[in-house]
MARPADREN-372609 format. One line per field, with one value per residue (C-alpha): x negated, y negated, z; residue number from 0; residue in one letter. Coordinates in steps of 0.2 Angstrom, whole numbers, plus 5000, padded with zeros to 4 digits. Layout:
N
X = c(X,...)
Y = c(Y,...)
Z = c(Z,...)
lumdren = c(NUM,...)
pagu = c(A,...)
This chain:
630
X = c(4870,4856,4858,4847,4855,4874,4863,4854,4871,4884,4867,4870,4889,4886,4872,4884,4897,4886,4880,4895,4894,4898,4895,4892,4875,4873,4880,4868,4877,4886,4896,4906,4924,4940,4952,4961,4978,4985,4976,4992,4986,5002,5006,4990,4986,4972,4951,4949,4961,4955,4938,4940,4951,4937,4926,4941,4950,4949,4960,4960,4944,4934,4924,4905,4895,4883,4891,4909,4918,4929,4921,4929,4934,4946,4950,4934,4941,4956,4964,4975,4988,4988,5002,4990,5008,5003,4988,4982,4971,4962,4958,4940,4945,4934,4943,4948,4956,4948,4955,4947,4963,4964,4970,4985,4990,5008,4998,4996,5015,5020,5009,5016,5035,5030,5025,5041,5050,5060,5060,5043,5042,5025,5015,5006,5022,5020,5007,5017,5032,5022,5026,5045,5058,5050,5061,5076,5072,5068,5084,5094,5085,5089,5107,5110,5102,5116,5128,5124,5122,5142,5148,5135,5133,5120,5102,5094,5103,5101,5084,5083,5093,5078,5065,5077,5080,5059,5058,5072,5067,5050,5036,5025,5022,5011,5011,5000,4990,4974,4985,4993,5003,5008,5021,5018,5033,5020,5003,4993,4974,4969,4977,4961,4955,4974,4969,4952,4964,4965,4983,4987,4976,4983,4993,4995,5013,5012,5004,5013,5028,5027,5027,5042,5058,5073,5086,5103,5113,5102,5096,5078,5062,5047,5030,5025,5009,5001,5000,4985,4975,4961,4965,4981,4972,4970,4958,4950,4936,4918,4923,4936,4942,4935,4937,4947,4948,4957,4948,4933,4927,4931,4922,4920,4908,4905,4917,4909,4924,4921,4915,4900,4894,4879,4873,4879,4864,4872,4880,4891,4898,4905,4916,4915,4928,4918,4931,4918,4908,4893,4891,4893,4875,4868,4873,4864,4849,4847,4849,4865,4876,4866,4878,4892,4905,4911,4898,4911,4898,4900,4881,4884,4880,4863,4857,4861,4851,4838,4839,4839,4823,4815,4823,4815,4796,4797,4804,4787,4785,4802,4800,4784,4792,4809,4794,4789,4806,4812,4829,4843,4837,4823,4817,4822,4813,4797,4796,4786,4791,4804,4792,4801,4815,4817,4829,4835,4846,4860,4868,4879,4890,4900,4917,4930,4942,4952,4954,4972,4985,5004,5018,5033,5044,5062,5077,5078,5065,5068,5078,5092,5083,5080,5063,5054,5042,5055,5057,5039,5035,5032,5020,5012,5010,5001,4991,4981,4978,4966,4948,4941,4922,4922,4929,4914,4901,4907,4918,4913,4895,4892,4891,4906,4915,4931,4945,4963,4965,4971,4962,4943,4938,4926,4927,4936,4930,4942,4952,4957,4960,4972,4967,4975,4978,4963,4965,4973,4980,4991,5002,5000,5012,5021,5026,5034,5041,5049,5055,5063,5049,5043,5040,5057,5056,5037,5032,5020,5032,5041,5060,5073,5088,5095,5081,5078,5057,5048,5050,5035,5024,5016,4998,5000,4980,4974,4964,4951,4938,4937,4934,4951,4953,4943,4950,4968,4959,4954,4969,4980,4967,4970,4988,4992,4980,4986,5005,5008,5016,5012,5005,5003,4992,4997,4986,4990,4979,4980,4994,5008,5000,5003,5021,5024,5020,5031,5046,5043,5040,5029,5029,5011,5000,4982,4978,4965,4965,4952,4955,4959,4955,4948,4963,4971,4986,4980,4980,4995,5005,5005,5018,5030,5050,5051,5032,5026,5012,5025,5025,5028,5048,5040,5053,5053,5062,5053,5037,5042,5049,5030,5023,5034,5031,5011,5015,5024,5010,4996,4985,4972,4970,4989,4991,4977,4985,5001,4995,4984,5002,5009,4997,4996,5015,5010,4994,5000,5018,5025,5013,5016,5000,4985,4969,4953,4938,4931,4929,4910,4906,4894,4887,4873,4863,4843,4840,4822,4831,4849,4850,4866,4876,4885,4881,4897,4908,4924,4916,4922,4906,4902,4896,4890,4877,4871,4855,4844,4827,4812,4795,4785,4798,4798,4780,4776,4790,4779,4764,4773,4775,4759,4751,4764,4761,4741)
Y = c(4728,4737,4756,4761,4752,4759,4776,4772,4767,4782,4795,4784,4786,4806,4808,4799,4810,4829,4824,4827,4835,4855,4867,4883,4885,4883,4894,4906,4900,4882,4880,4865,4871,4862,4863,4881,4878,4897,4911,4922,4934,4936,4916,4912,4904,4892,4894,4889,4900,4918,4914,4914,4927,4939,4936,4940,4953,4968,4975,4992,4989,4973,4965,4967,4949,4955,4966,4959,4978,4985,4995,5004,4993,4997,5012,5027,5035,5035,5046,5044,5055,5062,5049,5036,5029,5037,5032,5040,5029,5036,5025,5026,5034,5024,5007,4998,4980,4966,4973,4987,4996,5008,5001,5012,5015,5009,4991,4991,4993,4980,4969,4972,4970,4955,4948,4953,4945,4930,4921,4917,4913,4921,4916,4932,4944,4948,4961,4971,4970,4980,4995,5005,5000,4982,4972,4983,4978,4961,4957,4967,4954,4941,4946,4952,4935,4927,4937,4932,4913,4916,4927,4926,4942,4947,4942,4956,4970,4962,4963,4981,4984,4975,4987,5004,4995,4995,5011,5020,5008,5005,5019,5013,5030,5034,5053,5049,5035,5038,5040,5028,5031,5019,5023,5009,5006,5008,5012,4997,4998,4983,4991,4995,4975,4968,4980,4969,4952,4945,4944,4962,4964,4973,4962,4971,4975,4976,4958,4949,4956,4946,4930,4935,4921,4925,4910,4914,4902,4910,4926,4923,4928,4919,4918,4905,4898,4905,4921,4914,4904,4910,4922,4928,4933,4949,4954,4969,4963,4957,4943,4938,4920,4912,4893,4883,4864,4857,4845,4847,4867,4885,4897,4915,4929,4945,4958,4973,4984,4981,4999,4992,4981,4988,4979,4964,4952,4935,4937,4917,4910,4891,4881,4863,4854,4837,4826,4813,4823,4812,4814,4832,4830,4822,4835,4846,4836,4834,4853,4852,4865,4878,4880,4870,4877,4862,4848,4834,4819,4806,4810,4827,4827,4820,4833,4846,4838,4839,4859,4861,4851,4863,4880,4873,4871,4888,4898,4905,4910,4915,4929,4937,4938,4948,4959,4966,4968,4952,4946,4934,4924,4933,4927,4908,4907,4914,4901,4885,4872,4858,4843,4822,4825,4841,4853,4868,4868,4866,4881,4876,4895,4898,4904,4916,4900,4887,4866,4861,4849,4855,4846,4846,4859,4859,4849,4836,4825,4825,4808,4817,4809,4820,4827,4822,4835,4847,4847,4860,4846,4830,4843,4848,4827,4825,4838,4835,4818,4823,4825,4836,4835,4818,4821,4836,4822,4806,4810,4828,4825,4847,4853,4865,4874,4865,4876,4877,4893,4898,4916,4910,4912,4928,4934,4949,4962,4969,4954,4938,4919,4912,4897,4885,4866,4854,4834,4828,4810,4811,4827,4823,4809,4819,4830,4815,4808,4826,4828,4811,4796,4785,4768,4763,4742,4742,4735,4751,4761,4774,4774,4789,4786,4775,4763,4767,4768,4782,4784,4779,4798,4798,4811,4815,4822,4826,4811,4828,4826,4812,4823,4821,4805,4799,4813,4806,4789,4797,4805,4790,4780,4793,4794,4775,4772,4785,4786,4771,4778,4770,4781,4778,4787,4795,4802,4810,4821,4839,4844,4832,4837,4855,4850,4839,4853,4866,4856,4850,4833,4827,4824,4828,4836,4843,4863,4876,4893,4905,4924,4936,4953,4955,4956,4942,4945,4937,4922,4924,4928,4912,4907,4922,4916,4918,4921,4911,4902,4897,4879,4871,4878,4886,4899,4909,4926,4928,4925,4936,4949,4952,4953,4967,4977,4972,4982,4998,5000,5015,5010,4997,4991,4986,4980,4967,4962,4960,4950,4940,4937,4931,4918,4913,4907,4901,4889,4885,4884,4880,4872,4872,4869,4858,4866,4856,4867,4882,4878,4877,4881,4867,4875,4866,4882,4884,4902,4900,4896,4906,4922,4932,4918,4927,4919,4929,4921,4928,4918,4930,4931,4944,4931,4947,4950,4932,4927,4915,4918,4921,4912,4927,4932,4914,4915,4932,4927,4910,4922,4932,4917,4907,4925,4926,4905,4909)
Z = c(4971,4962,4957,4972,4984,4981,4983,4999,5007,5000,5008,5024,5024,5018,5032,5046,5039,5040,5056,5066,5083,5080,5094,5082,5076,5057,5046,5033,5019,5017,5002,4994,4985,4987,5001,5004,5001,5010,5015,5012,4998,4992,4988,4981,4963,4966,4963,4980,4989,4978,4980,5000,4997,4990,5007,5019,5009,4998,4987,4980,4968,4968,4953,4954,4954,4940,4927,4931,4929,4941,4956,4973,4985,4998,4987,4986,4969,4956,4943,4930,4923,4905,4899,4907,4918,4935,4945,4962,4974,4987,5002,5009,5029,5037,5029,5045,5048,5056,5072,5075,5066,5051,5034,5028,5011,5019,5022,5003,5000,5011,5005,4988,4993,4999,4981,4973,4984,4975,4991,4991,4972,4971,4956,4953,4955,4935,4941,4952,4939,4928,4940,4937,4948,4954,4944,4948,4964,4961,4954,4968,4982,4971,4969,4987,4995,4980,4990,5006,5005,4999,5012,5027,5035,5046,5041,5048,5041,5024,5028,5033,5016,5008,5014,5011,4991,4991,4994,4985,4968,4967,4962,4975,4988,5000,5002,5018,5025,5013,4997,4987,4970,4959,4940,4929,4918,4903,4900,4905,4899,4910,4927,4937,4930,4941,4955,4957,4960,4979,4975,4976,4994,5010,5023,5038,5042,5062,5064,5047,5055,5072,5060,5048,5051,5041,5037,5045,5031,5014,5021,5015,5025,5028,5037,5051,5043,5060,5053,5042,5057,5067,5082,5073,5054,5053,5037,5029,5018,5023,5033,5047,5050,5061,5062,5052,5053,5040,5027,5038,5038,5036,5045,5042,5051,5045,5049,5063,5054,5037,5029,5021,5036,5036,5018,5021,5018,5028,5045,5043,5028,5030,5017,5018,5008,5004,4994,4988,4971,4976,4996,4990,4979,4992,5006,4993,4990,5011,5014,5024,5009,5000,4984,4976,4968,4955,4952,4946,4947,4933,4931,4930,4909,4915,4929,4914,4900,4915,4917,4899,4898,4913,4903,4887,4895,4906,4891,4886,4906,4908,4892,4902,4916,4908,4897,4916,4923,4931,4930,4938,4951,4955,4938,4938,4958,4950,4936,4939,4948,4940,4935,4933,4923,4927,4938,4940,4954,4941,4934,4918,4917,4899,4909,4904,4905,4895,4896,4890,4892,4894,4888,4897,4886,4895,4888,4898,4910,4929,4926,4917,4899,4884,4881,4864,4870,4870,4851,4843,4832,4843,4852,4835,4829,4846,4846,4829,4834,4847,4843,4853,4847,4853,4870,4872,4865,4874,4888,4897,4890,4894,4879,4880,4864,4857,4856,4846,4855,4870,4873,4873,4855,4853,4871,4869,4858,4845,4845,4832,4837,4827,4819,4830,4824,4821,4820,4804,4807,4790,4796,4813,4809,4794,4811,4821,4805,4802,4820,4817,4823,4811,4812,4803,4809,4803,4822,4824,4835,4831,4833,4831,4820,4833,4832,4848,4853,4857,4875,4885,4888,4907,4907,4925,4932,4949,4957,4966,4949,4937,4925,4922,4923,4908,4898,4899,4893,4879,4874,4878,4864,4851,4854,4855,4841,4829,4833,4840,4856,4873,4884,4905,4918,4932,4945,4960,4974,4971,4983,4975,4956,4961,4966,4951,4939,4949,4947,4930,4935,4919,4902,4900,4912,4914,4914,4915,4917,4922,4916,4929,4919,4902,4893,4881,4890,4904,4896,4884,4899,4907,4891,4895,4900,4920,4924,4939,4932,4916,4924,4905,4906,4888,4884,4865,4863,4848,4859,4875,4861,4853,4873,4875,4862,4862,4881,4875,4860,4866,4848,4855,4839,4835,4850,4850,4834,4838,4854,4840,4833,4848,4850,4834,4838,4852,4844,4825,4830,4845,4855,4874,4877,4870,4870,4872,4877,4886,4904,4910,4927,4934,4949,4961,4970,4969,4966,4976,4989,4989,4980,4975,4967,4953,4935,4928,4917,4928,4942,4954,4967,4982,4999,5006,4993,4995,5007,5011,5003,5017,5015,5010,4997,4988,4990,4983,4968,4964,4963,4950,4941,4941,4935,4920,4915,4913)
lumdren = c(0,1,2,3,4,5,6,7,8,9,10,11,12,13,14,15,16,17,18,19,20,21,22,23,24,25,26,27,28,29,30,31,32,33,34,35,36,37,38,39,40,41,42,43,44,45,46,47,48,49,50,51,52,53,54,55,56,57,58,59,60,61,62,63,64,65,66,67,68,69,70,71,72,73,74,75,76,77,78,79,80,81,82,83,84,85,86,87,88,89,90,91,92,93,94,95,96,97,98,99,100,101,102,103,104,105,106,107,108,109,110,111,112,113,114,115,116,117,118,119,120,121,122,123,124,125,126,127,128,129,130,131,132,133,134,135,136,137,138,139,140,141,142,143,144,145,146,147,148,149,150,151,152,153,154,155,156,157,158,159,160,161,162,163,164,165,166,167,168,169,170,171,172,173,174,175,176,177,178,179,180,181,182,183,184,185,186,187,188,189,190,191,192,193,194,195,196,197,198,199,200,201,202,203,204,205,206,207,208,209,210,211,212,213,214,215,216,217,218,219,220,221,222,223,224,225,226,227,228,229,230,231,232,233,234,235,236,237,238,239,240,241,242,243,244,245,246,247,248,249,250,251,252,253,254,255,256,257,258,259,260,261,262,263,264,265,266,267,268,269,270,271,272,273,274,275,276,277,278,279,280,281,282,283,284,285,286,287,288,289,290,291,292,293,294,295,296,297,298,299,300,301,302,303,304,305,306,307,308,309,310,311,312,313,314,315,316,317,318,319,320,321,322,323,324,325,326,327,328,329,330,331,332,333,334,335,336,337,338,339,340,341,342,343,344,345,346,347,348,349,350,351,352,353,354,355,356,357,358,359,360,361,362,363,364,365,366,367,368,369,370,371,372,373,374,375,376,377,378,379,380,381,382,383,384,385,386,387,388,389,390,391,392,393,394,395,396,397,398,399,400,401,402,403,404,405,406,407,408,409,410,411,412,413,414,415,416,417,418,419,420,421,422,423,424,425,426,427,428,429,430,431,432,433,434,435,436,437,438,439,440,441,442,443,444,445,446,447,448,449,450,451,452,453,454,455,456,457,458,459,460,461,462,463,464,465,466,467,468,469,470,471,472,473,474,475,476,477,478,479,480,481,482,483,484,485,486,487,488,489,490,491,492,493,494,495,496,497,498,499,500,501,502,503,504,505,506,507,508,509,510,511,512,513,514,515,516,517,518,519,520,521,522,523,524,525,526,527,528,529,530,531,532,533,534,535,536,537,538,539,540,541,542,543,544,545,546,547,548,549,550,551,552,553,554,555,556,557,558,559,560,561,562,563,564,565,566,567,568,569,570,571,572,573,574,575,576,577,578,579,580,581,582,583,584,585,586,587,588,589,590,591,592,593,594,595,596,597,598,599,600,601,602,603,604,605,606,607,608,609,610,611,612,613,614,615,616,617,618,619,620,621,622,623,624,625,626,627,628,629)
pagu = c(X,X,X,X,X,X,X,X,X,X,X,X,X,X,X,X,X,X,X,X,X,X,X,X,X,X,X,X,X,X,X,X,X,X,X,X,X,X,X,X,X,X,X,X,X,X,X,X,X,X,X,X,X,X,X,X,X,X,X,X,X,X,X,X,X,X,X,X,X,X,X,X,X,X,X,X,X,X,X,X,X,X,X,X,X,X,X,X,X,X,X,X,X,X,X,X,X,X,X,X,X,X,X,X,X,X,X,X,X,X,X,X,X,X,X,X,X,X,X,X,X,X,X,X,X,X,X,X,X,X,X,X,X,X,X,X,X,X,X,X,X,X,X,X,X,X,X,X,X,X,X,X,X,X,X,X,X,X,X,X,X,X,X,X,X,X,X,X,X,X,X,X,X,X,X,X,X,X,X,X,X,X,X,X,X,X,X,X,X,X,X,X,X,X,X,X,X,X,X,X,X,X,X,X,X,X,X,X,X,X,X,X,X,X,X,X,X,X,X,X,X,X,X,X,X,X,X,X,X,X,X,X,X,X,X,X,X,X,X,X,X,X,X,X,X,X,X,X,X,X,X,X,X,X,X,X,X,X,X,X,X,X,X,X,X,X,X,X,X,X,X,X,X,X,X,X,X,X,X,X,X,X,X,X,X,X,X,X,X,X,X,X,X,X,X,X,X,X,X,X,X,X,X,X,X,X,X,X,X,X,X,X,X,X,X,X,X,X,X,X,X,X,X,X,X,X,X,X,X,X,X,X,X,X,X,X,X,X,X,X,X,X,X,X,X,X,X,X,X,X,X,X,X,X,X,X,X,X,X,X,X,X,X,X,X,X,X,X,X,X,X,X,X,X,X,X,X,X,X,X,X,X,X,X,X,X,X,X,X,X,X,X,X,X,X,X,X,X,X,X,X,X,X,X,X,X,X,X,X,X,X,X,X,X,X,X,X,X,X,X,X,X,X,X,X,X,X,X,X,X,X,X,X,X,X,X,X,X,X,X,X,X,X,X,X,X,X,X,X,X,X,X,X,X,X,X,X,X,X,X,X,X,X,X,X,X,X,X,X,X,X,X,X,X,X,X,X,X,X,X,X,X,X,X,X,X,X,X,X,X,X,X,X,X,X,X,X,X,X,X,X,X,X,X,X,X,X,X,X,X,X,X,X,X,X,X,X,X,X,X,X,X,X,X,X,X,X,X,X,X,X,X,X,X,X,X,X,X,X,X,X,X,X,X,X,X,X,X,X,X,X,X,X,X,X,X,X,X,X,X,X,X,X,X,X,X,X,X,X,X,X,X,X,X,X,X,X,X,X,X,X,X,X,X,X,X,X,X,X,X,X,X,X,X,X,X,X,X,X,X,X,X,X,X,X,X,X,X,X,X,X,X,X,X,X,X,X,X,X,X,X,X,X,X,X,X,X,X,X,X)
C-alpha cells in the first residue's frame, strides 16, 4: 500500500473515531496526554495525573507558567522564622471548595496525614517526612496496624488513635481555619519549591471521609475510588470534574468558587486520551485537539527538522520583533506564515528531566534466582557499552543532550556533575571479568566460575510510546554485541509496567524523571533507602548517610557539594541507574491559534491562563509581523 494510502485510511479510522456522538458542546481547549491513573492528590506519581492535578487543585503555592518560581496559591503570604525550621501560611479567606464551602487550613492537615499513611504507600510521602514528628508517627501507624493484624482489636478505635497520634506527633497546626504552621525537622531551602507539588494539595475531610473503609482483619483505611468521580469530587483549584469516561475523555469546567474566577481565560478544559500517536497528529491537523502534550510519532524527528527549518528563515523577523517588545507566543503567531517544509506547531522544550534505564538492584529476581545486577560491577560493564551519541543520532533522532549524570548537567546554579561513566568497551568487560564473567569456554558467553552462562537479562518498557521500544533494540545490540549476553524484550501497557517496576519485577527497566523543585535533591532522592519512588531496591548507607548530612548543612555551598558527592557515588560507582539523555518535551500546539501553553522546562502549565486566539487578535499579531519582515 503506498505511503499515502496507509495515511488516507489511519485519517478515516481517526475521523470515524473523533466523530462520536457527544451531547456537550465542544470544549475551549482539547488536549491529548495519557490516561489519568487517580485523581487522589495524595497517591499520585505520574505526568498525567499532576498535570490534571494543577487544573482541579491548588496547594499552598503554585508554580508560574512563565518564570517557573513559586507564587501564592491557596496560601495569600508566608513567613519564615529566624532559624529558617518554622513556616506560617496564611490562607487567602475567600478560598472556598468546589462546593460552595470554605477551604480550612484543617483540610490541609488531613490531606497530609493522608500521605504519611503507610497504608496507602504514597510515593511522594518524603515531602511531608521532612516535617518533625511525621516519621515518629509514621512508624507508630506502621507499628500499631503490626499490632493489630496480630491481635485484632477494633478497627475503628485504632483509627481514632491514628488521628490523636497525628496531632500529638506531627508539627502540623492550625491555630485557626486561615493559619497553618509547619516545623520542619531542618532548614529545607527548597520548602516553598515542595509546597508548589499537587501532592501536598487539600483533600476535604467532611466528603473524603464518607468514602474512608477500614479493613477489620489488618486495620488499614482506604478510599472508595468514588470519592475521585464526578458528582462526588470535591476540588479547590480552577476547575471541578465534570465528566469522566475512561480511555475516552476527561471533562473539567471552570470552578464559580475558585478565588481567581474572574481571570480565568477559558471556561472548559477536555483531556482526550488517544492511544494511537498518529490518530493523535491527525486529530491535531483536523482541528478536533488544540494541544498535545507528547508527540511520540515515529516521524516525530522529521516534523522538528521542519520547525528548525521555519526558526532559521524567520530569525531575522523574529529579532525585530523582540527589539519592540514582543515575546512568547505572541511573538511566534506574528512571525510569517510556515512555507513547504516548514512548521511551527511543534514545540521541541529542553526539560528539567532525565532518560535512564534501572537495573534491578535487589538480591535476588522475582523467581527466587540471584541477581547479577545486584552485584555494582555488572551494572558498571553494561553501562559503558552503551553509546548514547548514537542512540540521540539514530534512534530518538531530537537532538537531546547525552548524559552520565543523573541531575541534568548545568541546570542548577552553584552545583558540579560528576563525571559519570562514558562507553569504553575494554573496561566495560574488564568490570564483568572482575565481578566474575568472562568468557572461560571461549564460546563468546560469559560463564561465572561454575561455567554457568550469564543468565538471560529481560529490558522491560511500556508498549504506550515506541520511543521505548527502539531504544531497548539498541541497547540489546550493544550489549549482545559487546558482552555477549543475550538480551529479550519485554513490553507491556503502562498499567502492568507500573506494577512490574513496584514489585521489582525486572531485570532491566526504562525510567525518566521530571524534577519537581529546583533542587538536585529532587533527583538524588529518588536513590534514598525507603523512598517511594526508590523502585530499583538501590539501598547504600554510605549514599543515604551523605543525603542526611547534605540536609542538616545551612552553608549552600557545602551542601551542593556534598550532594555532588553523593552523586558522584551514585554515577561513577554504584550505578543503579543508566542515564542516556535529557528528556525533551515534544509538544504539538500553534501559538496563533492557542496562547498560554507554558514553554518551561518544569513543564508545570496554568489551563486557566490558556485561550483560544480571536480573529482580530491573530490578525492585528500578523500585521505586526509583515511590518517587522519589510
Amino acid at each position: 500500500m503506498r505511503p499515502w494510502m496507509v495515511l488516507a485510511a489511519i485519517a478515516a479510522l481517526g475521523a470515524l473515531w473523533l466523530s462520536r456522538t457527544d451531547p456537550q458542546p465542544r470544549a475551549d481547549i482539547r488536549f491529548v496526554s495519557a490516561e489519568v491513573f487517580t485523581l487522589d492528590p495524595q497517591r499520585m506519581s505520574w505526568q498525567q495525573d499532576l498535570r490534571v492535578a494543577r487544573a482541579l487543585y491548588e496547594p499552598l503555592l503554585t508554580r508560574d507558567a512563565v518564570t517557573g518560581l513559586p507564587k501564592a496559591g491557596l496560601a495569600q503570604s508566608w513567613v519564615c522564622s529566624d532559624d529558617g525550621r518554622t513556616w506560617t501560611f496564611s490562607l487567602r479567606p475567600n478560598a472556598a471548595w468546589s462546593d460552595g464551602s470554605a477551604v480550612s487550613a484543617n483540610d490541609v492537615r488531613y490531606a497530609w496525614m493522608r500521605a504519611l499513611l503507610p497504608d496507602l504507600a504514597t510515593d511522594f510521602a518524603g515531602i511531608q517526612l521532612r516535617i518533625e514528628g511525621a516519621e515518629a508517627f509514621l512508624r507508630w501507624r506502621a507499628q500499631a496496624l503490626a499490632a493489630h493484624a496480630e491481635s485484632p482489636g477494633d478497627p475503628h478505635d485504632l483509627w481514632s488513635r491514628t488521628r490523636d497520634a497525628f496531632d500529638r506527633l506531627v508539627a502540623v497546626r492550625s491555630p485557626d481555619d486561615h493559619t497553618l504552621v509547619v516545623t520542619l525537622v531542618q532548614p529545607v531551602p527548597y520548602w516553598l519549591d515542595l509546597m508548589t507539588f499537587p501532592t501536598t494539595s487539600p483533600v476535604q475531610e467532611r466528603q473524603a471521609e464518607r468514602f474512608r473503609r477500614i479493613d477489620p482483619a489488618s486495620g488499614a483505611v482506604r478510599w472508595e475510588t468514588a470519592w475521585t468521580k464526578p458528582g462526588a469530587l470535591v476540588t479547590n483549584g480552577p476547575y471541578q470534574l465534570e465528566a469522566w469516561h475512561y480511555k475516552r475523555s476527561m471533562r473539567m469546567v471552570a470552578s464559580p468558587t475558585w478565588w481567581n474566577h474572574a481571570s480565568m481565560r477559558n471556561r472548559s478544559i477536555e483531556l482526550v486520551p488517544i492511544a494511537d500517536p498518529g490518530t493523535a497528529v491527525l486529530a491535531f491537523g483536523t482541528g478536533s485537539v488544540d494541544w498535545i502534550c507528547d508527540v511520540a510519532v515515529d516521524w516525530r524527528s522529521d516534523m522538528a527538522d521542519q520547525r528548525r527549518a521555519w526558526d532559521a528563515r524567520v530569525e531575522p523577523t523574529a529579532r525585530r520583533l523582540e527589539v519592540d517588545g514582543l515575546e512568547g507566543d505572541d511573538l511566534i503567531a506574528a512571525l510569517p506564515a510556515p512555507g513547504p517544509g516548514e512548521r511551527r506547531d511543534l514545540v521541541v522544550i529542553p526539560a528539567f528531566g532525565t532518560e535512564f534505564w534501572q537495573f534491578n538492584c535487589r538480591p535476588t529476581l522475582p523467581d527466587g534466582s540471584a541477581n547479577p545486577f545486584a552485584i555494582a560491577g555488572v551494572r558498571r560493564a553494561f553501562a559503558r557499552c552503551v553509546d548514547r551519541a548514537a542512540i540521540v543520532d539514530r534512534v530518538t533522532r531530537l537532538g537531546e543532550p547525552t548524559t552520565t549524570t543523573l541531575v541534568p548537567r548545568g541546570a542548577i546554579p552553584g552545583y558540579e556533575s560528576p563525571a559519570g561513566l562514558s562507553m569504553d568497551l575494554e573496561r566495560a568487560r574488564a568490570e564483568l571479568s572482575a565481578a566474575g564473567w568472562s568468557d572461560r569456554n571461549g564460546d563468546g558467553v560469559p560463564e561465572d566460575a561454575r561455567g554457568t552462562p550469564f543468565p538471560s537479562v529481560t529490558l522491560l518498557y511500556s508498549v504506550s510510546v515506541d520511543r521505548y521500544k527502539f531504544i531497548a533494540l539498541a541497547l540489546r545490540d550493544m550489549w549482545r554485541t559487546a558482552l555477549g549476553v543475550d538480551v529479550q524484550l519485554v513490553g507491556k501497557d503502562t498499567k502492568f509496567f507500573k506494577d512490574d517496576l513496584k514489585q521489582g519485577k525486572f531485570m532491566i527497566a526504562r525510567g525518566n524523571w521530571y524534577g519537581d523543585y529546583a533542587d538536585p535533591l529532587t533527583f538524588l532522592e529518588l536513590l534514598e533507602t525507603g523512598n517511594g519512588n526508590n523502585d530499583r531496591g538501590y539501598s547504600n548507607p554510605a549514599y543515604d548517610a551523605l543525603l542526611h548530612e547534605a540536609a542538616s548543612t545551612r552553608d549552600p555551598a557545602q551542601r551542593l557539594a556534598i550532594l555532588s558527592h553523593a552523586e558522584a557515588l551514585l554515577m561513577d560507582h554504584d550505578l543503579p541507574v543508566l542515564p542516556l539523555c535529557q528528556l525533551t518535551a515534544v509538544y504539538m500546539v500553534d501559538p496563533a491559534s492557542l496562547a498560554g501553553v507554558s514553554h518551561q522546562p518544569m513543564l508545570e502549565d496554568e489551563f486557566w491562563r490558556m485561550h483560544q486566539r480571536t480573529e482580530a487578535e491573530r490578525a492585528a499579531l500578523s500585521t505586526l509581523g509583515r511590518e517587522a519582515a519589510r
